[in-house]
KOLMAR-837306 format. One record per residue (C-alpha): residue in one letter; chain; x, y, z. Coordinates in nm, 2 decimals. Layout:
<recs>
{res: a; chain: A; east: X; north: Y; up: Z};
...
</recs>
This chain:
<recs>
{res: x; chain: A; east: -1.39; north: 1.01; up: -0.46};
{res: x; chain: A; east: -1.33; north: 0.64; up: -0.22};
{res: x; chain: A; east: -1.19; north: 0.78; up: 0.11};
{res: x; chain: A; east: -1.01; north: 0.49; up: 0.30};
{res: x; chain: A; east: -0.85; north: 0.48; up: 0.66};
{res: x; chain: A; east: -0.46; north: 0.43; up: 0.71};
{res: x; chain: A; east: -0.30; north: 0.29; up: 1.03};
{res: x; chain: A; east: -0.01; north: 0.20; up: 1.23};
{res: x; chain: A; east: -0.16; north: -0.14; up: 1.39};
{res: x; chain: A; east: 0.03; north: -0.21; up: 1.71};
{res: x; chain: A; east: 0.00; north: -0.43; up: 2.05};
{res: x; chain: A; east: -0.16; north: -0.11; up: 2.22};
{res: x; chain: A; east: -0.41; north: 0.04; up: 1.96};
{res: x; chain: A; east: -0.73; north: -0.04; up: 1.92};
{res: x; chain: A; east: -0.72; north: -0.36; up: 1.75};
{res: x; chain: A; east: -0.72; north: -0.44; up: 1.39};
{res: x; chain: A; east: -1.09; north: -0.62; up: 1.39};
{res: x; chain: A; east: -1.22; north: -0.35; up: 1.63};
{res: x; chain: A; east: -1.08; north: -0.09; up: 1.39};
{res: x; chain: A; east: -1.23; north: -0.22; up: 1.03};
{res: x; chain: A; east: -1.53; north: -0.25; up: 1.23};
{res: x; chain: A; east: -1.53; north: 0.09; up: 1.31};
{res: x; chain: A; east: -1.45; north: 0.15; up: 0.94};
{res: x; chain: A; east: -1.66; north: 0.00; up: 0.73};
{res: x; chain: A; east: -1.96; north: 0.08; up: 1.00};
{res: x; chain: A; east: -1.90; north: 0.46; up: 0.92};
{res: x; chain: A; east: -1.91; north: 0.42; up: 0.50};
{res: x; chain: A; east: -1.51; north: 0.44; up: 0.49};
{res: x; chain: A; east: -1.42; north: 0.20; up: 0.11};
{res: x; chain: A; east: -1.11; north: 0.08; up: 0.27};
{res: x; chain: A; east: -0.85; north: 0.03; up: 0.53};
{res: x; chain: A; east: -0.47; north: 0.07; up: 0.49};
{res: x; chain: A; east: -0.18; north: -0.14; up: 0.73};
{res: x; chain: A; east: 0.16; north: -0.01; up: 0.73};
{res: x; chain: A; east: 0.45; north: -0.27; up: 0.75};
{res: x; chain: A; east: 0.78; north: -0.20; up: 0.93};
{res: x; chain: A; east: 0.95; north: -0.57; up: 0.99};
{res: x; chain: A; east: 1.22; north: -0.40; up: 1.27};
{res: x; chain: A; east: 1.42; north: -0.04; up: 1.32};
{res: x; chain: A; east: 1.73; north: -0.03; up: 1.35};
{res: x; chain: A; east: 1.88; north: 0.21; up: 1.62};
{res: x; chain: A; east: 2.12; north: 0.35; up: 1.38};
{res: x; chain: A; east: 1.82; north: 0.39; up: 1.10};
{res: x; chain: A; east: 1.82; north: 0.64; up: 0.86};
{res: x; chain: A; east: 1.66; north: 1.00; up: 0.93};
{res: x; chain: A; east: 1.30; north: 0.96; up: 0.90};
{res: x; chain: A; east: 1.14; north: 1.18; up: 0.61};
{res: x; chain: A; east: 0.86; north: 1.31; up: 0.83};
{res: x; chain: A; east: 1.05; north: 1.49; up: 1.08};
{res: x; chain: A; east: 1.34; north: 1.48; up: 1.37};
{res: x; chain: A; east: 1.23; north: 1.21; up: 1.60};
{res: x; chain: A; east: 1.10; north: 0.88; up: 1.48};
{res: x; chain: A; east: 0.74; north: 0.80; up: 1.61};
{res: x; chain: A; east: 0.66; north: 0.51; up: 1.90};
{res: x; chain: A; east: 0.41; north: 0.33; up: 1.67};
{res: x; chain: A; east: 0.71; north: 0.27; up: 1.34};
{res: x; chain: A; east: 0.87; north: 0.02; up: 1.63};
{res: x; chain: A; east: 0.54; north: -0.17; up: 1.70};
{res: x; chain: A; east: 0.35; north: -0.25; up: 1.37};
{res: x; chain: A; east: 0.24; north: -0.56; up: 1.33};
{res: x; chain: A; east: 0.27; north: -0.78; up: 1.01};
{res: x; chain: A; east: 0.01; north: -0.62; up: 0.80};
{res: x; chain: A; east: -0.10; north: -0.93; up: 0.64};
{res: x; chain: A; east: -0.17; north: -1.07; up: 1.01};
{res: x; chain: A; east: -0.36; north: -0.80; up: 1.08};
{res: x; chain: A; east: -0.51; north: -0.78; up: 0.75};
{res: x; chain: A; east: -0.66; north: -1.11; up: 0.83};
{res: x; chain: A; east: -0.83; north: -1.02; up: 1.13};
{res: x; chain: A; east: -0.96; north: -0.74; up: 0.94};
{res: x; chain: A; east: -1.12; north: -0.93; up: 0.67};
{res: x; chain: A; east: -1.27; north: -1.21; up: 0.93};
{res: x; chain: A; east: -1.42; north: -0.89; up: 1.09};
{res: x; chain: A; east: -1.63; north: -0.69; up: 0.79};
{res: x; chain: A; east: -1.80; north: -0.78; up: 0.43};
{res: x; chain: A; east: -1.74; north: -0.52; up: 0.23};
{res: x; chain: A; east: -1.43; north: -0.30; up: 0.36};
{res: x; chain: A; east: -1.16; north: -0.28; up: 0.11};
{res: x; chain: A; east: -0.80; north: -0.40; up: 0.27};
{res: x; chain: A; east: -0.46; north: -0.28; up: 0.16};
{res: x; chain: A; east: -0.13; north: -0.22; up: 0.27};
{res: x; chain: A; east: 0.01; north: 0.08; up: 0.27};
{res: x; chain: A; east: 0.29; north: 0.01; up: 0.20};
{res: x; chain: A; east: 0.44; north: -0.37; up: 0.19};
{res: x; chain: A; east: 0.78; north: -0.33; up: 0.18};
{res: x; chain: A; east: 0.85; north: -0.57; up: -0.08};
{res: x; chain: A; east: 1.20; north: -0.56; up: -0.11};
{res: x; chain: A; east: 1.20; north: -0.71; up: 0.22};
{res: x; chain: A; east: 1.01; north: -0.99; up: 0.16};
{res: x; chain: A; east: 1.11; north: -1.34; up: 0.03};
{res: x; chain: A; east: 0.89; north: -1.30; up: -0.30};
{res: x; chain: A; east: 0.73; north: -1.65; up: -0.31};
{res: x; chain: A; east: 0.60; north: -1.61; up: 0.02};
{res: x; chain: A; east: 0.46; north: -1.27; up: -0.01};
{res: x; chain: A; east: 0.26; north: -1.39; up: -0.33};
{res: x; chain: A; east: 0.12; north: -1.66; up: -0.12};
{res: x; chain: A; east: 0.02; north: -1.42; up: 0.12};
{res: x; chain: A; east: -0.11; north: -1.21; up: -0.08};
{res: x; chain: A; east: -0.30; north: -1.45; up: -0.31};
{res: x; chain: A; east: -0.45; north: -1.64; up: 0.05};
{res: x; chain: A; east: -0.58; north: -1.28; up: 0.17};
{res: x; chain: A; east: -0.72; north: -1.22; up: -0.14};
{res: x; chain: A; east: -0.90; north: -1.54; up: -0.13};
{res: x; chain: A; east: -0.98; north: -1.52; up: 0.28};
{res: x; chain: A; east: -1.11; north: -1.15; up: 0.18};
{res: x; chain: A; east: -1.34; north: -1.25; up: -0.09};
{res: x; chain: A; east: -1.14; north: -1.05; up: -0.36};
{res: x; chain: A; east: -1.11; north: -0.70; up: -0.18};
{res: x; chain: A; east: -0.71; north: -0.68; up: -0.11};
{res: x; chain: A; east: -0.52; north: -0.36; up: -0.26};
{res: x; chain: A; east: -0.12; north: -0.41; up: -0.25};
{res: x; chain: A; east: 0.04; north: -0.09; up: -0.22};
{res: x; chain: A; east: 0.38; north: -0.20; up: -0.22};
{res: x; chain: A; east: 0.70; north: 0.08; up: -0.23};
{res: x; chain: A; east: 1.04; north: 0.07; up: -0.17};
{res: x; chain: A; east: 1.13; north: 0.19; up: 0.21};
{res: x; chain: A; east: 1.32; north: 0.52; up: 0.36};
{res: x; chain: A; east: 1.53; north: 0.30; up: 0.62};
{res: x; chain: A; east: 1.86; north: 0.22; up: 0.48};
{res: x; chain: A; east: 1.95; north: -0.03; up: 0.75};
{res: x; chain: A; east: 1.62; north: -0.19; up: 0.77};
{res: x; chain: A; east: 1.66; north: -0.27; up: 0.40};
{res: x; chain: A; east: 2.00; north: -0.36; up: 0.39};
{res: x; chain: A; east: 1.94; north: -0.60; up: 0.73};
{res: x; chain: A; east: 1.68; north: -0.80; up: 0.48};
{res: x; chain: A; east: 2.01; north: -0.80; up: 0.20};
{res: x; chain: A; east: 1.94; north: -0.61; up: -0.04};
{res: x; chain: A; east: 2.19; north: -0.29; up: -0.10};
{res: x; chain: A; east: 1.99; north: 0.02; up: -0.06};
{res: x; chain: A; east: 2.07; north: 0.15; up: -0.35};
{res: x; chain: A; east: 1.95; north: -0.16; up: -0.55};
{res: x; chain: A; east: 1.62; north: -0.19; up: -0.39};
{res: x; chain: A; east: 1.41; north: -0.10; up: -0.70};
{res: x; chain: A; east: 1.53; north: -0.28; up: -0.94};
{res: x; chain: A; east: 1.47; north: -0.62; up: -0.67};
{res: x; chain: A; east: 1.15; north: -0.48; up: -0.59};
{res: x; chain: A; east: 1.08; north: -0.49; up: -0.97};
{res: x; chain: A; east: 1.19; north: -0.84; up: -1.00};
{res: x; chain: A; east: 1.02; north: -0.93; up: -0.73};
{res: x; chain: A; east: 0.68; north: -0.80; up: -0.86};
{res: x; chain: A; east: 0.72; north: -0.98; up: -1.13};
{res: x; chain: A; east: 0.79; north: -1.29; up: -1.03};
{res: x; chain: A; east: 0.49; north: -1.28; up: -0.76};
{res: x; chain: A; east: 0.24; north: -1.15; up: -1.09};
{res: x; chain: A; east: 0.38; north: -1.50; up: -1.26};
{res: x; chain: A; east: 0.33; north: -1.74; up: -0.98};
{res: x; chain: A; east: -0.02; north: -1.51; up: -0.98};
{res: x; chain: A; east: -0.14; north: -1.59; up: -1.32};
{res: x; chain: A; east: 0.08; north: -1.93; up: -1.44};
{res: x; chain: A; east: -0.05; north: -2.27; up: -1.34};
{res: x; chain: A; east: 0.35; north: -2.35; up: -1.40};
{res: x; chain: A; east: 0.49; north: -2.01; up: -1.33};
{res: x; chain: A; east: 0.91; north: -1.99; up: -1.38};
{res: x; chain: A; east: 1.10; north: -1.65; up: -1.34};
{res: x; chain: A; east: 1.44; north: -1.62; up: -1.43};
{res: x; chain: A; east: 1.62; north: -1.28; up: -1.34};
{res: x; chain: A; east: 1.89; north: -1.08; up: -1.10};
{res: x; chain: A; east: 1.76; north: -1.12; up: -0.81};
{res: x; chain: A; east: 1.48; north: -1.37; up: -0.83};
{res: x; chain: A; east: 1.55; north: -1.70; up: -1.02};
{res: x; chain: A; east: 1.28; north: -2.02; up: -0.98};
{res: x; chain: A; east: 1.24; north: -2.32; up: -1.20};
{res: x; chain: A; east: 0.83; north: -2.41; up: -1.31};
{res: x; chain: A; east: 0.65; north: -2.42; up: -0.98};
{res: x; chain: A; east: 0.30; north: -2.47; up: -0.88};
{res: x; chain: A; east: 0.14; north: -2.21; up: -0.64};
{res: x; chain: A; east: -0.19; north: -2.18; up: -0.51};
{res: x; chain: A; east: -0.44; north: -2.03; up: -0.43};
{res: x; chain: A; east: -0.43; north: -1.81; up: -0.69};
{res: x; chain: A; east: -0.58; north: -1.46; up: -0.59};
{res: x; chain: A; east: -0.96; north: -1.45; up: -0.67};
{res: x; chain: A; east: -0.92; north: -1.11; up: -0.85};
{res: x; chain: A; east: -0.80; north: -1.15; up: -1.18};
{res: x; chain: A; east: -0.55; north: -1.13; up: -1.30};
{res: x; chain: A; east: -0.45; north: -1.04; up: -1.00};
{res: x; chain: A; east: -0.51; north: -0.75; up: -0.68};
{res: x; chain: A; east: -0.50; north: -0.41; up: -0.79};
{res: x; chain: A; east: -0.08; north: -0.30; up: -0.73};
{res: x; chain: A; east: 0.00; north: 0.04; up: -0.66};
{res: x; chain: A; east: 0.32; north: 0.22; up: -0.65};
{res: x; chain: A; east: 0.42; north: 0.40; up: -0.35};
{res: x; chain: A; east: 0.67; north: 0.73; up: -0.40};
{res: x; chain: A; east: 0.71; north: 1.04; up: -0.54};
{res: x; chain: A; east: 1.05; north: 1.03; up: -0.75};
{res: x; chain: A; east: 1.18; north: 1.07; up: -1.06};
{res: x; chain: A; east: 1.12; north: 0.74; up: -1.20};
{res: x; chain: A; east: 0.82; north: 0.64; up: -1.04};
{res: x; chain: A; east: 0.60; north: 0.67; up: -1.33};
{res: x; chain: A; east: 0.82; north: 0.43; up: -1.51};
{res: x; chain: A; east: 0.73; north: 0.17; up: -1.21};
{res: x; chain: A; east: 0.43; north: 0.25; up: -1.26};
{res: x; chain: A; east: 0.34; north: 0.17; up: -1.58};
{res: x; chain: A; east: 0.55; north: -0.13; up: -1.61};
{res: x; chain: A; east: 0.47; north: -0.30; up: -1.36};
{res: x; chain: A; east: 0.19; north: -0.18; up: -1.12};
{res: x; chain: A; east: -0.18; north: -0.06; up: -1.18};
{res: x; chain: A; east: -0.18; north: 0.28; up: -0.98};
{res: x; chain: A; east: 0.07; north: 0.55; up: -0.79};
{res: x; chain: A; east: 0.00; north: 0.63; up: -0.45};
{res: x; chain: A; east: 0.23; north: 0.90; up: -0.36};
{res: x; chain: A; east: 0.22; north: 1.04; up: -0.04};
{res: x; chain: A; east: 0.13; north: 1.32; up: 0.16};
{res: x; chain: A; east: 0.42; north: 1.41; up: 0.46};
{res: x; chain: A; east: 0.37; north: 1.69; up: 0.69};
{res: x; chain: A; east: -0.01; north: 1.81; up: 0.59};
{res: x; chain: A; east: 0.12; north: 1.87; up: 0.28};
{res: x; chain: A; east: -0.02; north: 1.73; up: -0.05};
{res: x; chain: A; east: 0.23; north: 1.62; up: -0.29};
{res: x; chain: A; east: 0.29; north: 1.92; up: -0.53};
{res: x; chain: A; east: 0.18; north: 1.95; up: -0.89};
{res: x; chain: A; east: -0.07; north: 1.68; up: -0.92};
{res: x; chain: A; east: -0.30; north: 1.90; up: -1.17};
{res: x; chain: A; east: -0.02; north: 1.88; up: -1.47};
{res: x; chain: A; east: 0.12; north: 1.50; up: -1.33};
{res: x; chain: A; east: -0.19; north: 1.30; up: -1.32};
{res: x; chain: A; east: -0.32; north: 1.36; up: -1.67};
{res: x; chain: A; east: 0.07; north: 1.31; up: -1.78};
{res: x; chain: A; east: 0.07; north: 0.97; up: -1.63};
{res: x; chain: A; east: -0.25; north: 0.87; up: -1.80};
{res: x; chain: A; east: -0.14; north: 1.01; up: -2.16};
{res: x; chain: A; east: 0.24; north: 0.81; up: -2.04};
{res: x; chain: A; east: -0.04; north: 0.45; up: -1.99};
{res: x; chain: A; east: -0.19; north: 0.58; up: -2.31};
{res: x; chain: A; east: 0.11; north: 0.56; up: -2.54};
{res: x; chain: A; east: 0.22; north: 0.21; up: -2.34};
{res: x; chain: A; east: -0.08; north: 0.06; up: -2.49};
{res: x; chain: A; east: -0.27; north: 0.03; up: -2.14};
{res: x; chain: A; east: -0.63; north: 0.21; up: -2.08};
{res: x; chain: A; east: -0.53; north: 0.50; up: -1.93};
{res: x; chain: A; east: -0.88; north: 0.49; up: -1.70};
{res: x; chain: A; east: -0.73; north: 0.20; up: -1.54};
{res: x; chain: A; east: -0.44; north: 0.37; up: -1.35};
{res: x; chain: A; east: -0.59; north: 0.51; up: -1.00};
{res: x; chain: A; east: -0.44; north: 0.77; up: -0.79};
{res: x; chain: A; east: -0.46; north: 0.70; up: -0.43};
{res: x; chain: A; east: -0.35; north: 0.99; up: -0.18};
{res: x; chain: A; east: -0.23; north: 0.84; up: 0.11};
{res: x; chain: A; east: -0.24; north: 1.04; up: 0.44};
{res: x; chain: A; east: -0.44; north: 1.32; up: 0.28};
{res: x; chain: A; east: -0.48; north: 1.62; up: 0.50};
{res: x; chain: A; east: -0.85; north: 1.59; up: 0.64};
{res: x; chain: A; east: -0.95; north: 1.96; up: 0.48};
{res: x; chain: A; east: -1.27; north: 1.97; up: 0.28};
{res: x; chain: A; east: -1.10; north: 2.24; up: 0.07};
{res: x; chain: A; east: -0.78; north: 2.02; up: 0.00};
{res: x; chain: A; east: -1.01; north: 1.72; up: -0.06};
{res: x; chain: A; east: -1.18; north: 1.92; up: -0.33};
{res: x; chain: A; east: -0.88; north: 2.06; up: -0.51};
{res: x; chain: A; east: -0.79; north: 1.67; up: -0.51};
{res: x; chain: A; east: -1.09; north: 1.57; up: -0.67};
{res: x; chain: A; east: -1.06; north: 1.85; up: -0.94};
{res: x; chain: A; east: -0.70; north: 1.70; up: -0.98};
{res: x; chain: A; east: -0.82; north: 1.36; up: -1.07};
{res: x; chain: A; east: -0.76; north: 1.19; up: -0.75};
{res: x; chain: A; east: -0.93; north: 0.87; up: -0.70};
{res: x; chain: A; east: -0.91; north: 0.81; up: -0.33};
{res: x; chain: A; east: -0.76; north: 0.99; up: -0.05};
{res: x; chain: A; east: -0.71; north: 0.82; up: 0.26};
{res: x; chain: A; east: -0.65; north: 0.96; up: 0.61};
{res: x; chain: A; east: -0.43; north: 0.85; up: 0.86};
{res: x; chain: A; east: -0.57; north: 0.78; up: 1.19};
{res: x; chain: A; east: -0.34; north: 0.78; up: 1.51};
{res: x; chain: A; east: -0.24; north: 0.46; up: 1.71};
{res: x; chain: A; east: -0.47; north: 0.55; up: 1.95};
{res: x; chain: A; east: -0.72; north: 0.33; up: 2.22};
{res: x; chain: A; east: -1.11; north: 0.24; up: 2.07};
{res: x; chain: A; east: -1.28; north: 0.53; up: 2.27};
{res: x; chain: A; east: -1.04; north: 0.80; up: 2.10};
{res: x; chain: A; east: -1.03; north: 0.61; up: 1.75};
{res: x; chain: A; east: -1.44; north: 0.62; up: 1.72};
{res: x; chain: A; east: -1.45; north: 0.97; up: 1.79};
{res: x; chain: A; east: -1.15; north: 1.04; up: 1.51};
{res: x; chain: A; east: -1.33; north: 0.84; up: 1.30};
{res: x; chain: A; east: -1.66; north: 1.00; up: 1.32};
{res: x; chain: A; east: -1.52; north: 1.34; up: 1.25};
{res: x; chain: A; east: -1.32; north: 1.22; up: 0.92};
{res: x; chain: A; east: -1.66; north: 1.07; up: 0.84};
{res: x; chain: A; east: -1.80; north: 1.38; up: 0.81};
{res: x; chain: A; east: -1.56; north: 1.50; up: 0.57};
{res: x; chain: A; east: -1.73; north: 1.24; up: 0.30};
</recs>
């Protein structure tokens, strides 16, 4: 089992250096950045509870703080948790992603998924309802420019002539992508496009059936034609219970990672130290 940190990196939390610092000192494999680009006032009910926490309207731009990450530690693995793709102009993103990569020394994850907020989407304009199949597009079109020395992409939502863009990401072919969510078609995401699911866990509450679901992804990889090995799960906010953590592991989770509060250094090294002792 990898255990990884996820966080909510804002103007008055300890700092994004500070934190993977903190980190990778205490064994954690990686560190996960949330991205919110803005909330609307009239945004959509949040799925975690009633009233919308302070640290959703400060995040900063995850590959930003990503950066100051990477410039901090050697090993750490850095990911976001989630990119909200279908936000993001697509060409751009796959530069950022492919520089970070590069700035990292190959350790970048991209969990990507496809937002709650109806109005934050629809600000960026994309339909909500239609955010999938952009954020499908999208993916595809960043895993060309990724892996084409002319990369062209004709579809929907993205269309682009051949094109030159570098760098290219050092991992090949590209970062690990996983696929946030916990719907009905997820898995097809999934397998088409991505190279892991990273569902969440809301309220302390681990996402229910993974026993019977994980092994039916891997036999769903299988009869794509992809190694079925190759698809992680990551848990992301995984309650910090050694009994929970062990029922995961028996499930055939790969990583579980814990979210730590937008809190000040002092209180963020003592959180820390006790979800280090859950390793």
């Amino acid at each position: 089992m990898l255990y990884g940190i996820g966080f909510f990196p804002t103007e008055y939390s300890v700092q994004p250096d500070e934190l993977a610092r903190l980190v990778e000192e205490r064994g954690f494999e990686s560190l996960w950045f949330t991205e919110h680009t803005h909330i609307p006032l009239a945004h959509s009910a949040w799925p975690g509870g009633p009233v919308l926490p302070r640290e959703y309207l400060h995040t900063y731009d995850p590959f930003v703080a990503l950066t100051a990450a990477a410039a901090a530690t050697r090993d750490l693995r850095l990911a976001t948790g989630i990119c909200l793709v279908v936000q993001r102009d697509p060409i751009i993103t796959a530069k950022a992603v492919a520089s970070l990569d590069q700035i990292s020394r190959g350790r970048f994850i991209f969990g990507i998924g496809g937002g709650w907020d109806a109005p934050e989407v629809e600000n960026h304009g994309t339909p909500f309802r239609q955010r999938f199949a952009v954020l499908r597009e999208r993916v595809l079109a960043m895993r060309a420019l990724w892996t084409e020395e002319e990369a062209e992409f004709h579809g929907r939502f993205v269309d682009f002539d051949k094109a030159w863009c570098h760098p290219k990401p050092l991992q090949q072919p590209h970062p690990p992508i996983l696929m946030g969510g916990d719907g009905p078609t997820t898995f097809d995401r999934v397998i088409d496009f991505c190279d892991g699911w990273l569902p969440i866990a809301r309220g302390g509450r681990v996402p229910p059936g993974l026993e019977e679901r994980i092994p039916a992804l891997r036999r769903r990889a299988e009869a794509s034609g992809r190694d079925p090995a190759a698809i992680s799960v990551t848990v992301y906010f995984a309650p910090p219970d050694a009994a929970t953590i062990s029922g995961l592991t028996a499930a055939g989770v790969d990583r579980v990672v814990f979210l730590l509060p937008s809190v000040d250094r002092n209180e963020a090294v003592t959180l820390l130290d006790r979800l280090a002792a859950l390793r």
